[in-house]
Structures are given as structure tokens and as C-alpha cells.
N, C-alpha and C positions, 0 to 999 in steps of 0.2 A: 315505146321504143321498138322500131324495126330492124330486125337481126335477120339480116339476108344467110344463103346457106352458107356464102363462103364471103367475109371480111376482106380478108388478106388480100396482096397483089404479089405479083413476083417481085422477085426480086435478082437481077443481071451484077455483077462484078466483071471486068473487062480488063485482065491484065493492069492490077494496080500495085502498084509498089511507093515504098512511104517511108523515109527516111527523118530523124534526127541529130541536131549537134552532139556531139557527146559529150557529158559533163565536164566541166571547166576549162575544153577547148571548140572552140564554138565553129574553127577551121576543118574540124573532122567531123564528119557524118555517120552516124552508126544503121544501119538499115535493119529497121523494123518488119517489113513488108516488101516479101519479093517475088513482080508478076503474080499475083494474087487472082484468080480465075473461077469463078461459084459461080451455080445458076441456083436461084428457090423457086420451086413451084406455087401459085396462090395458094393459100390453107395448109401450107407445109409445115413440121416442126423438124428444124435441124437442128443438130450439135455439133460446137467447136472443140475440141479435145486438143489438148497440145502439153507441152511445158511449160513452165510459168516463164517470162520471157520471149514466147515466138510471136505475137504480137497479135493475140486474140481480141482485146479488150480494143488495142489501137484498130482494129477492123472495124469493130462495131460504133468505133466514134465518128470512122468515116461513111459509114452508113448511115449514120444519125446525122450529119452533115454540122458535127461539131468539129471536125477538121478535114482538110482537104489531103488529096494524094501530089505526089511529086508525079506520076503518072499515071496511065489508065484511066477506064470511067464506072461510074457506077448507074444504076440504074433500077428506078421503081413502076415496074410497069413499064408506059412508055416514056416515062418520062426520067431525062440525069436530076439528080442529086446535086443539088448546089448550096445546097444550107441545111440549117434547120428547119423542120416541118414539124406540125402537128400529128403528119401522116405518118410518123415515125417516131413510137412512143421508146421510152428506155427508163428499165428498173435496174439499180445496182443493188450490191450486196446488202449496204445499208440502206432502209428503206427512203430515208432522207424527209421525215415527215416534217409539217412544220411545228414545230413543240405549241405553239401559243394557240391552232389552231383546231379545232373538235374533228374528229373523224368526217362527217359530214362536209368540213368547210374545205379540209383536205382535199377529198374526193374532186370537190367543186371547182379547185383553185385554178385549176386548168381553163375551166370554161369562164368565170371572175376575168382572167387574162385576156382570152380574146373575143369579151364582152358579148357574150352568147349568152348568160345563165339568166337571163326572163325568160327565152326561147328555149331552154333547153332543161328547164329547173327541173321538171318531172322524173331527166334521167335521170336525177342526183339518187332518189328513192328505187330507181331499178336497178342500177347500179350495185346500194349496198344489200338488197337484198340479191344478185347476183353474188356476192363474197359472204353473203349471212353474215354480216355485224349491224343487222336490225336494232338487237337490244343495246349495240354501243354507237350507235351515231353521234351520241352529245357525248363520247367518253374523248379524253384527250391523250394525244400517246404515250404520255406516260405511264396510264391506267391497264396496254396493252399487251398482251405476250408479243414475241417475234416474230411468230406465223402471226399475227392478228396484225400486226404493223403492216409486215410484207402485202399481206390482203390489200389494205389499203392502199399501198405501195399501186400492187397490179391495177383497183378500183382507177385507181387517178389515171393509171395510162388508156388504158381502156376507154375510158366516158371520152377520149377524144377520137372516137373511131379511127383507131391507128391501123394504116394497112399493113406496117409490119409493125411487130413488136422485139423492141430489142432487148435479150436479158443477161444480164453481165453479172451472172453468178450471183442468180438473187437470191437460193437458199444458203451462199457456202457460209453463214455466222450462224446459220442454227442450229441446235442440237440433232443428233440423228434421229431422233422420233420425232421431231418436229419438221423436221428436211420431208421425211418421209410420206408425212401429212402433208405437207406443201405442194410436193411432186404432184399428191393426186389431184388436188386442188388446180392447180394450174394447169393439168388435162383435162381438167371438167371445164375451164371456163376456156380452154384452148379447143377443146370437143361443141361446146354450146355454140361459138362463136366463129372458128374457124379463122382466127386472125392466123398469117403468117408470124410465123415465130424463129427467132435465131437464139439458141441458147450457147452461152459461155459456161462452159463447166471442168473442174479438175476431176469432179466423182464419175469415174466410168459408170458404176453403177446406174447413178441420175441419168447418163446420157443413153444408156439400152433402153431405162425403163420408160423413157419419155420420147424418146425421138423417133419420126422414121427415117431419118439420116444420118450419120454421125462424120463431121469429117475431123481426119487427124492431120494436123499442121504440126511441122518441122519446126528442132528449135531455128533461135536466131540467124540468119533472117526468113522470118516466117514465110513457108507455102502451104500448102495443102495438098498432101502429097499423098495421099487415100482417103478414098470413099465408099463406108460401110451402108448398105442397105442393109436396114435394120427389120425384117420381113416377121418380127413373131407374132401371133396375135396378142390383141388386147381385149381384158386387162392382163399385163403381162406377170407373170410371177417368176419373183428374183431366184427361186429355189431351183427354178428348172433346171433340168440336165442343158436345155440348150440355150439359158441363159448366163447360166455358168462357161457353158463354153466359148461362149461371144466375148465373155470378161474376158477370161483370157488370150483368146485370140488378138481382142485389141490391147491388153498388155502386153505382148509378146510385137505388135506391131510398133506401141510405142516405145520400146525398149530395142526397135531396127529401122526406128523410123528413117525414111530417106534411103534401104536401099533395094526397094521395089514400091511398082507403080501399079500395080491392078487390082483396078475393083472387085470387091468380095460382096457375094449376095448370101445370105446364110438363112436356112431350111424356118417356117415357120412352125411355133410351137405342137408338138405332136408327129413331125416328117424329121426319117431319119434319112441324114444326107445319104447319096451312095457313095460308097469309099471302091474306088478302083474300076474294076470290070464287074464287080460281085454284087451289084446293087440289087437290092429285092424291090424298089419303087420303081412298078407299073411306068414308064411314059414318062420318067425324071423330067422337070422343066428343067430346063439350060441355066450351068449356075456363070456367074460373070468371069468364071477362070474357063478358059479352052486347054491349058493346057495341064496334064496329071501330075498329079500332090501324093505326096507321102499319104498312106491313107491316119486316118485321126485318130489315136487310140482310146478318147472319148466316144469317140462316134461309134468304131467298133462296137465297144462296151455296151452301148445300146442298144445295139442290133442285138446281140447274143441274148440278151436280158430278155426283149421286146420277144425272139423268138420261144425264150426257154419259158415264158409266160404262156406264150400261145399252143405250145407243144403239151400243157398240162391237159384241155378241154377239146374235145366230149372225155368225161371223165372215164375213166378206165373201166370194166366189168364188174369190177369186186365196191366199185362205189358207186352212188348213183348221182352222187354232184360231190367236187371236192370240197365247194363248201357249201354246208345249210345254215341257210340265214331264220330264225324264226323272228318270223313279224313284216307284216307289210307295211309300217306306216313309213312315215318321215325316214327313219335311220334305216329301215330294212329295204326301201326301196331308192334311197340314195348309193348304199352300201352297191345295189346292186350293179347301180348306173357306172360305175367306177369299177366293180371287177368288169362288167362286160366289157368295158373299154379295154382293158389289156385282155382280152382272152380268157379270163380264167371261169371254170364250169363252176356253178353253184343255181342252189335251187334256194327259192322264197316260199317258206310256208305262212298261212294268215289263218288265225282259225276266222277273222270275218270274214263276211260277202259284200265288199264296196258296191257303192257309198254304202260310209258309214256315219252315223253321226257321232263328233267327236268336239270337244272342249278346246279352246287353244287358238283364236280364230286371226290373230295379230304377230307380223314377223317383222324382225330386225331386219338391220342391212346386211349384214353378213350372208344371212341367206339370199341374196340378189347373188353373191359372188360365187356360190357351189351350183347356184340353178345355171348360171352362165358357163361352169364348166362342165356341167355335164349334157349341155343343149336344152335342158328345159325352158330357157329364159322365156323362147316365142311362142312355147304352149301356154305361161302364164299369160303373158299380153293376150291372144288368142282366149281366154278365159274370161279375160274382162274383169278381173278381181277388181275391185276399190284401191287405188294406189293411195301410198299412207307416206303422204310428206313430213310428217314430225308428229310429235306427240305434246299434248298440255294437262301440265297440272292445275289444281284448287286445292285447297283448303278449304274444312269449314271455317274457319275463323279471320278466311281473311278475302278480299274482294277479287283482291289480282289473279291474273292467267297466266300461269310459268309456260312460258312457250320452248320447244326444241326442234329446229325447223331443219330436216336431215340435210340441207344443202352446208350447214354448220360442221356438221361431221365427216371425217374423210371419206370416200367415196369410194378405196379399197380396190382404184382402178379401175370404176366403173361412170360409164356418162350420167346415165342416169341418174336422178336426186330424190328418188324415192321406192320404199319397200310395196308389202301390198295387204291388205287385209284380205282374207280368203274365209271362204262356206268349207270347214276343213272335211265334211263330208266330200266334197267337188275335191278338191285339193288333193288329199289323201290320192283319192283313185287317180286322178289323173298322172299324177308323180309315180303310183305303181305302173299304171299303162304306160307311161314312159321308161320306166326299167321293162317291163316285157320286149317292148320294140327294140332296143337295144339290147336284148340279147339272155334277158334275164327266165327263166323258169321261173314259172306262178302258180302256185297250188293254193286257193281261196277256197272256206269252210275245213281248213286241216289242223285239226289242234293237237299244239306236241304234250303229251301227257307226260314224258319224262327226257331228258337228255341221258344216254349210255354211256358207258364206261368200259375201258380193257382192262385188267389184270394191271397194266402200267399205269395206271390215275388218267391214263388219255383219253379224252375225249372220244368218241369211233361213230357217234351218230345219233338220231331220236328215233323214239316210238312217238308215230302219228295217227290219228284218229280221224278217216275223213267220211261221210254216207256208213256212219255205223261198225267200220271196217277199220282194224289198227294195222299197222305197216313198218317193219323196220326200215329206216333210212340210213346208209351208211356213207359218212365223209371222213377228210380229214384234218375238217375244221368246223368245228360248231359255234355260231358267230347267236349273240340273245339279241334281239333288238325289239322284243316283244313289248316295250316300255312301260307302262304301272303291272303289268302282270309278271313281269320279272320270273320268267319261267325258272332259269337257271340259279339265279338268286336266289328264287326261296326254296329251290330243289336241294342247294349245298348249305343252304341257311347263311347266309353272307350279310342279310339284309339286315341294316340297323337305326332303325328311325331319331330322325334328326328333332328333338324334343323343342328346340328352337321354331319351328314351324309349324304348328297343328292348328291348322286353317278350315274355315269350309266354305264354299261357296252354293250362292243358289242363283242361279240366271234362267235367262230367258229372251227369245226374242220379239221384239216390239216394230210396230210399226207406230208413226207420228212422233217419233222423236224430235226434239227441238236441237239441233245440231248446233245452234249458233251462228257464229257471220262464216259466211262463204270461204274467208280465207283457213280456217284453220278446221272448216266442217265434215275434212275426211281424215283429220287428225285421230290418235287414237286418245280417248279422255281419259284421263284417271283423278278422281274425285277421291281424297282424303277424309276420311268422318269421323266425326268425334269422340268413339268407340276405339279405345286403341288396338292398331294391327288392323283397322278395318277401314275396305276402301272401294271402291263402285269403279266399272271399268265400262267405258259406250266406244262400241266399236260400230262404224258402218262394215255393212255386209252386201248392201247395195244402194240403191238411189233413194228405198223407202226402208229399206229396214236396217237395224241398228241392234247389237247384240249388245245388254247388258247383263249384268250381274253385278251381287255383292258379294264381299268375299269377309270375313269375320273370323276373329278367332274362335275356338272350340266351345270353348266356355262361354260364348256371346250366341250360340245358336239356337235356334227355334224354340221361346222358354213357352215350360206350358201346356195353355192349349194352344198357344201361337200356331193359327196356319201358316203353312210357308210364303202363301200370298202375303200374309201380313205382314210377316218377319220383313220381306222383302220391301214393301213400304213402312214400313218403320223405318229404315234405315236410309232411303230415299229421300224422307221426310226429313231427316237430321240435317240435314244439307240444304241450305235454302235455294241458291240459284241451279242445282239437280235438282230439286223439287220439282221449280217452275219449268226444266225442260221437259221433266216428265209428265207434264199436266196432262197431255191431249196423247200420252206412249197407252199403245192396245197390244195384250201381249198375245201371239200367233199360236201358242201351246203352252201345254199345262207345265209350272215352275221344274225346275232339274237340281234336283240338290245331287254335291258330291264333297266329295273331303279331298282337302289336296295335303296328305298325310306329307311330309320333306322325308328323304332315307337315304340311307347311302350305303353301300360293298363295301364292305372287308376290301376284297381284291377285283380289278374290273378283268385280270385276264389269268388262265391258268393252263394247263396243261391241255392242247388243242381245243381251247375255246376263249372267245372274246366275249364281252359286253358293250354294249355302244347306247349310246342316247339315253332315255329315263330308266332304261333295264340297267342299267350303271349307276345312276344317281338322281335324284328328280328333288330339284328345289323350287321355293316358293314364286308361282309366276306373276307377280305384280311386274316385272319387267319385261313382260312377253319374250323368256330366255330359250324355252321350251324346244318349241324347233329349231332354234338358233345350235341349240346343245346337243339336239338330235345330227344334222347335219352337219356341222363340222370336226363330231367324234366318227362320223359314218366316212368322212375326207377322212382323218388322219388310219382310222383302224383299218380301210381298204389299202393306204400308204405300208401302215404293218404287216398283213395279212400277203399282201404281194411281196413284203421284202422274205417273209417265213416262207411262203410256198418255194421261191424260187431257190433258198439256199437247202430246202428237205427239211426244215425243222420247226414245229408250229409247237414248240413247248415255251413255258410262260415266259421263262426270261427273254426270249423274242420280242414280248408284247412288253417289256418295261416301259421305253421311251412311251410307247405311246399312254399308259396307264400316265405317266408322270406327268405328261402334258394336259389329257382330258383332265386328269385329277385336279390342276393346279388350278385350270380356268373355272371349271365349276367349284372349286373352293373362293375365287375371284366375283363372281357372281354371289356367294353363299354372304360374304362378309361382308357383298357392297348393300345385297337384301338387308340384310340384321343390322348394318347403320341406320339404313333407310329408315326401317320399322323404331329402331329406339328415338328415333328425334325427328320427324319428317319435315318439320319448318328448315332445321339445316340444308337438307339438303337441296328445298326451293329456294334458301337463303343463295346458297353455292352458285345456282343456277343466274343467278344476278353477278356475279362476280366472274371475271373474263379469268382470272390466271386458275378457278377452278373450272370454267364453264365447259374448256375443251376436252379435261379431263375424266370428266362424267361425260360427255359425249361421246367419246372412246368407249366409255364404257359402255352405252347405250346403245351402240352400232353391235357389239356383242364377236368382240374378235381378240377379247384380251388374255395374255396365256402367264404373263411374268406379273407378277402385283409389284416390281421394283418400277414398272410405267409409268403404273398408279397411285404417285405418292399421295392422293386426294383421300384413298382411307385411312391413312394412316392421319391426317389433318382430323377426318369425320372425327376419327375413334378420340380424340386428343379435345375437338371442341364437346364433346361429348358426356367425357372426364367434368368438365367445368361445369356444364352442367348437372350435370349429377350432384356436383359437389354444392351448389350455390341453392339451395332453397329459395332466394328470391329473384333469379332469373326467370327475365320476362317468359322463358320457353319451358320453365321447369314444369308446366302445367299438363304440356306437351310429351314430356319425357316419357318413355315406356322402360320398366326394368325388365330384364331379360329373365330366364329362367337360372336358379343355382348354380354354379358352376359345376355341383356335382351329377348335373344332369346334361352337360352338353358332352358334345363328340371327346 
């Protein structure tokens, strides 16, 4: 299938107006549509906003040339509008599938119609791998969640290369987690393909996050009587200060709709508008208003904040950065990419000398959406990493490939449909060279031997060790992000090992791996063995070489005189079709054993100091959780760290929200691990099953913070229950008992 860059065509309205009998007098006319005037640019996405009643729905049928106007014309391209076209797909709220007919047949039904599908059969397969319901092609809609319908909903209109597409409110029946999933979904396939898009929408929300146009129509009789340029960038996020302010500006529009006419252009994510004569942005681009506005007291607020940020750094005499970050890796050098962005002084200490070589070589999606905010994304590309479209399980006991192919999983606002596998030596460094460049202090080879204390429990700085030479540092923020060396955590004794997880692993990297078929050969593999709690992880690293390892519980390690080569194929061995891929693997260096002990804080934050990433908490990474956990505690604690600085007070109860949150997700992570481990066939069972499948997918993208999302562990723990209880379940062979309850957290 060829997908040109841009699908779409314009789309012209020309003064149309559309009138109705009014019920049960057929003599009167009630008017739906009045002088109605739009232009769309090809590859556009716009949105309709109105009241229910201004005659939004009736627009799009006359676009769709399921009805005509009483006047005016319309226009696609260069061409009017005089009926129905295939050129002109339309999805409504309800998907409209056909019950008797499979997903597949679905999709197809369009092209069965206008006797294209010998010639065309091939898209039927691009298609659903375009919306990822690969494993449900033969399911029927019954068998479907609401986004998974809807999917199929978009598939069908699609496969008829529509130059516009019409959508009349095709999330509003689904739940908010599911809408929200949707939205991204249908930017990724509106991003890939570039169709012209009109959207019908009552959630403002949906129409900031999605559109670059919004127009607001008057109630009855409908016009369109503002048009919002919607300028933030993408992916756009709903928290922002200046997407928050968008909301309300267009609620406050919709609520005076009809009694002004000018277009509003509004500042994109990061640019604070100028209010009045006092603007501090260099060379303002011209906004669509000329003439002067009350200034914003939103916008204000920003300014003050953005400035009283900026006014902290270069840090004053008596400090030498206000905050010291210890640790270069993942957290300490995201943390830092994020203060430098608002101004604040802080210094990174590493006792390494990148590269370094380090463990951990496979990243979630989550991580695509913090590289993209802090400008890393086109150093990764520029790196070449192995991009990691999804991930497959095995079992030993059983033949099938559980497949997870990330275009399944929300997309968190991003086009892109895949993470990246990374050499985390290469990685590492270059993620700290990108905190230097922006703005960050680097001190590599400086080991903090203690964190200091004042007379008030507060935090005031470290003693550093660097060329032989120790050195006081004085801040007034000491941030750990030293992760398994947990400087601060074992200096306060905080640390309390998670008995649940006592794992070890021994890896190594290999050349001649046998990767499998092409389609899923940059996936990351995780192989299950029949050793409980023990499982083998092949990771591509590059074109020829492939990072594996096993990973075993404590009491499963090196018996003996067991070399560690051999432990290693022993365990290889156990697993027949691992075996045969390892037949012709030549390992590059001598084996790495390490313990991946789980532990957790007492507290992750306290009297002018934080914790962030594995110096916080480090659980078990069969889900490659790792830097996923580092980087998005390093986003929210720089979120904290800049709300303490600016109001003067970096004592603990500052840092609660954020403790409550990292705590809750890596508790999320902790509980979906210890399912996983007691029953693994479950959860490849799940992975067959659509109304779980999306659920663990959510989970697996690594963005989850409220477990009320996730009602999928609470099902795990409940099938779990049964088996335990049932001696002669087919899976009971499989079951792992946990450790006594009087040994957990």
C-alpha cells in the first residue's frame, strides 16, 4: 500500500445555509445552517465545537453528500459535492459494525461494495495492522472493547482512501480512559497518513488536544462565528499552563458566543504571550488580535513564576549550585535537562567516567515522551539505537509467540510506533551530554562520600571526593539519583529490601543470534523457563549483536562447581526453541553476573532532599521498567523541586504529592511483577483476550500512576486465588508460592 505524504484534499464551504420542516408542521421551516463559510487546508485537522443543536452533525452530512443545502456550495478540491463518495469517509459515535461479520470482513466491506477486493485484498492486512487488531481479525464485535470497535470503525473508512474524513463524535460513548486512548490513536493514524480530518466534538478538551483548528458555531441557527488557531506543540499535554488556558478561553467564548468576530491565535507550548506594552519576548510574532486586551491574569502569572525561576541561577556565593543532583545516569541527567529549562542553577555529580558499561539495555514507550520534551528525541534517532516495535513472549511448555506490537498501545501523543533498545554505555553518556548542552554542570569521577546536615535536619550540601581531593558542596537542595548506590538511602538507613524479589542474573553479549522471522526480530524476547521466577531476555543491540541473559531466582544460582558459562547454558538448554536460537550465539566477553536485590525507602523525600529513579526504589526488571521509572520520577521531582524553590521552602511536606505519586506507580509496577511471577501462563493467557489485552498494554507502555485503571490486577490476583485453590488445574504446575506474608513489605 502506498501512502503518499499528504491523503487529504481541501476542503471549500461557500455560503451554505440548510433548513428543516419543524415537527408536526411541515408549513414551517426551522433553520439549521446559516451562510455557513469554512475553508480546510489538505492534511488538516479541524474541530466543530458548538451546542448541541447548532447544526454541527447536519454540516458533516452535507459534506458527506448525504444531504443537500437549500443554498450555497460545497467543495472537495476542485471538485462540488453532489452526493455520496467514497472520497468522503464518515465515522459516528457508534461504531456501526456489522454484528454477523469478523473484524477482517468489516474492514473489507467497503471494498466487497464497489467490487475492488481481488485488487485490493492485500490492503485488507495493512490496514489492521495500521489499528493493531492483528490478533483479532477473525474476533467478532461482540468479542471487542469500544476503542477496539471504534478502531475498526476508522479501518473501514480508511481502506477507502478518503480524501476527507468525516468524524461525528466518534469517541463521545466511551469511557474517559478509553476517549483518551482513542484521541492518540487517531493522531497516529491522522499523523501517518495525513487524511483531511473534520472533527465533531462537545469535549473542548479533545478538540485542543487534537486539532490545529477549532471552529466555534453559534447556537440555532448555526454559523461559525470564531476561529481558534490552535498553535501548541505536539504531543500536546492537557496539564499545561497554556493548555489550560486555551480551555478556558474557549469556554468563556462559548458561553458569549455570537458577540464578537476575531480570530484568536494563542502562544505555542513554552512562549509566554506578551500582556500589554511589557512583553519580555524578543521580536513577538503578530497575534490575530490588533487591537489591546485586558492583559491575562493567567499569563501574568507566568511570567512572574518563569521570571522568579530565572532570578535564582548562577547561584548565589554562599552556594555553589542551588541544587546538587548526585548521579549522572538516567534520572540525574533528565532531572537536569528539566531544571535547565527553567533557569534553575544546579550541579551533577557522577563518581563515573562515561561510557560506562551498564545493565538495563531495553525502554518502554513512556520514555519516547520525556526524550521529546526535553529535545533529546533527534539525538536518539541520530544514534541509530535498534528501534523496538513490541515485545514477544514463550513459554517453555508451550509452542505459541505472545506477541505485543507497540502500535497496540497508546502512543501518549506521539507519531511515532516505536521505543528503542540502546548500548546503555552510548546511551547513558549521551543523555548526560545532552543535560551539559543545555545548561547543566558536569563533574565526572566525583564520588559523594556523605550528604550534610544543619543543626535543622536540613539538608545544606555533600562532601565530594574527586583526583584524591574532598570538597564541600553547598546547596539548597540535595536531589540522590545515584540509583542501586542509593547514597542517601543507606547514609539515613531508609533502605528496606523487598524479599519478594531476590533475583540474579548472568548475561552477556553474543553475536549469531538467531532472531527469528524479520517481522518481530527487533522485538525484545522474553523466554519463560521452567525454573520458577526464571526467564532469558534477547535483546538486539545492533544488526549483529544481541544482548542476552538469564535472570533466576537466588536459590537457582551457580550450584557447585557450576561455571557461570555453564549455569548460563543450562538454562538455555531448558527451553527448546531458545536453545536452537542459540545454536550458532559466540559470546563477545567473559559472563557478568549481578544480583538484582528489589528495595524500597522508608521515605523518597525529606528535609531539603529528594530521591528519584532506583535511589527511590528498584524492582524487578523483567518488564524493562527501569529507566522508564528513572525518567518519569526525574519529570515529576524537577515538577516539585521548581514548585519548593520558587515559593523559598524545600522542606518535606513540599515533596508529598510527588512521593504519593512515584510511590503509587512503582507500587503498580511491583504488584503487576509478583502477578506475573506467581502464574506466567495467566498472564500470556490475558494477552489472547481483547477486554484484557489493552489493559496490560497500558501497563507495558509504563505511564500508569492510579491502579483504579488497572482493574486487570485485580482479575490476575482473583484468577490466581483459583488456582491456588484447585490442585488439579491444568496451570497449577505452573503456580509459584510467594514468600510468608511475614516476610513482605
Amino acid at each position: 500500500m502506498s501512502i503518499s505524504a499528504t491523503e487529504g484534499s481541501s476542503l471549500r464551504i461557500a455560503g451554505v445555509s440548510k433548513d428543516f420542516p419543524a415537527p408536526g408542521n411541515p408549513n414551517v421551516r426551522t433553520t439549521a445552517l446559516q451562510d455557513v463559510t469554512l475553508s480546510v487546508a489538505a492534511g488538516e485537522l479541524v474541530a466543530l465545537v458548538g451546542p448541541s443543536g447548532c447544526g454541527k452533525s447536519t454540516l458533516l452530512r452535507l459534506i458527506a453528500g448525504l444531504d443537500s443545502p437549500n443554498s450555497g456550495e460545497l467543495w472537495i478540491g476542485a471538485e462540488p459535492i453532489t452526493g455520496p463518495s467514497a472520497e468522503r469517509g464518515l465515522v459516528f459515535q457508534d461504531p456501526n459494525l456489522f454484528p454477523w461479520l469478523t473484524v477482517r470482513r468489516n474492514i473489507q466491506a467497503g471494498l466487497v461494495a464497489r467490487r475492488v477486493l481481488n485488487k485490493r485484498r492485500h490492503e485488507v492486512d495493512e490496514f489492521i495492522r495500521l489499528v493493531g487488531l492483528e490478533a483479532f481479525a477473525s474476533a467478532f464485535p461482540h468479542h471487542l472493547s469500544g476503542g477496539m470497535a471504534q478502531r475498526v470503525a476508522l479501518a473501514r473508512a480508511l481502506i477507502n482512501h478518503p480524501r476527507v474524513l468525516l468524524l461525528d463524535e466518534p469517541l463521545g460513548a466511551l469511557d474517559a480512559f478509553t476517549r483518551m486512548r482513542m484521541q492518540d490513536e487517531v493522531l497516529r493514524l491522522w499523523q501517518t497518513r495525513r487524511t483531511t480530518m473534520l472533527l465533531v466534538t462537545h469535549d473542548i478538551d479533545e478538540a485542543i488536544y487534537m486539532s490545529d483548528r477549532i471552529l466555534i458555531m453559534t447556537p440555532s441557527p448555526g454559523r461559525i462565528e470564531r476561529t481558534i488557531v490552535v498553535a501548541l506543540d505536539r504531543p500536546r499535554q492537557r496539564s499545561s499552563l497554556e493548555f489550560l488556558r486555551l480551555r478556558g478561553e474557549i469556554l468563556e467564548l462559548l458561553h458569549f458566543a455570537g458577540n464578537a468576530t476575531r480570530d484568536r491565535v494563542f502562544a505555542p507550548t513554552g512562549m509566554i504571550p506578551p500582556t500589554g506594552g511589557n512583553a519580555t519576548e524578543p521580536n513577538p510574532e503578530p497575534r490575530g488580535d490588533s487591537d489591546p486586551e485586558e492583559p491575562d491574569p493567567a499569563a501574568g502569572e507566568r511570567t512572574t513564576a518563569a521570571l522568579a525561576i530565572q532570578s535564582l541561577g548562577p547561584a548565589a556565593d554562599s552556594f555553589d549550585a542551588h541544587v546538587i543532583i548526585i548521579g549522572g545516569g538516567p534520572a540525574g541527567s533528565t532531572l537536569g535537562a528539566y531544571l535547565s529549562g527553567e533557569g534553575v542553577s544546579h550541579l551533577i555529580l557522577d563518581q563515573a567516567l562515561h561510557p560506562r558499561p551498564h545493565v538495563g539495555e531495553s525502554l518502554v514507550c513512556s520514555t519516547t515522551r520525556i526524550f521529546q520534551e526535553i529535545g533529546f528525541l533527534p539525538e536518539m534517532e541520530r544514534a541509530r539505537f535498534v528501534h523496538k516495535h513490541g515485545a514477544v513472549w514463550t513459554h517453555w511448555a508451550d509452542d505459541r509467540q505472545y506477541v505485543v506490537r507497540f502500535r497496540e498501545i497508546p502512543e501518549l501523543g506521539l507519531a511515532q510506533d516505536y521505543t528503542y533498545h540502546v548500548d546503555r554505555g552510548r546511551f547513558d553518556e549521551l543523555l548526560l551530554n545532552h543535560a551539559a548542552s543545555k545548561g547543566s554542570r558536569v563533574l565526572q569521577g566525583a564520588r559523594v562520600e556523605r550528604v550534610e546536615f544543619g543543626p535543622d535536619g536540613f539538608a545544606t550540601g555533600v562532601r565530594a571526593r574527586q583526583d584524591g581531593r574532598e570538597r564541600l558542596l553547598r546547596c539548597k537542595l540535595v536531589v540522590d539519583a545515584s540509583g542501586r548506590n542509593t547514597v542517601l538511602g543507606s547514609q539515613l538507613r531508609l533502605k528496606r529490601n523487598d524479599p519478594l524479589f531476590h533475583q540474579f542474573a548472568v548475561h552477556n553479549w553474543f553475536d549469531g543470534v538467531d532472531r527469528g522471522p524479520a517481522e518481530t526480530a527487533d522485538y525484545i524476547h522474553i523466554h519463560v523457563l521452567p525454573t520458577p521466577r526464571a526467564w532469558v531476555w534477547l535483546i538486539p543491540i545492533s544488526d549483529t549483536i544481541t544482548s542476552v541473559g538469564v535472570v533466576t531466582q537466588g536459590g537457582d544460582f551457580v550450584k557447585g562447581n557450576e561455571s557461570t558459562e555453564q549455569f548460563f547454558n543450562r538454562h538455555i538448554s531448558s527451553h527448546a526453541p531458545l536453545g536452537r536460537q542459540m545454536t550458532d550465539a559466540r559470546p563477545r566477553h567473559a559472563f557478568i553476573r549481578e544480583g538484582n536485590y528489589s528495595y524500597v525507602m522508608d521515605r523518597f523525600a525529606g528535609d531539603g532532599w529528594i530521591l528519584v529513579g532506583d535511589a527511590a526504589r528498584f524492582v524487578d526488571p523483567v518488564f524493562s521498567s527501569g529507566v522508564s521509572v528513572a525518567l518519569e520520577s526525574a519529570k515529576r521531582a524537577a515538577d516539585a523541586i521548581i514548585r519548593a524553590l520558587r515559593r523559598g521552602d524545600v522542606s518535606a511536606a513540599g515533596f508529598a504529592a510527588y512521593e504519593a505519586t512515584v510511590r503509587a506507580g512503582v507500587d503498580i509496577w511491583r504488584d503487576f511483577i509478583r502477578l506475573y511471577y506467581q502464574l506466567p501462563p495467566l498472564f500470556l493467557d490475558l494477552l489472547t483476550r481483547p477486554e484484557a489485552r489493552w489493559q496490560l498494554t497500558q501497563l507495558l507502555q509504563g505511564d500508569v500512576y492510579d491502579r483504579a485503571t488497572v482493574p486487570i490486577l485485580n482479575q490476575m490476583e482473583s484468577a490466581i486465588r483459583l488456582v491456588a485453590g484447585e490442585p488439579s488445574h491444568p496451570w497449577r504446575q505452573h503456580f509459584c508460592v510467594e514468600p510468608p506474608l511475614s516476610q513482605k513489605e
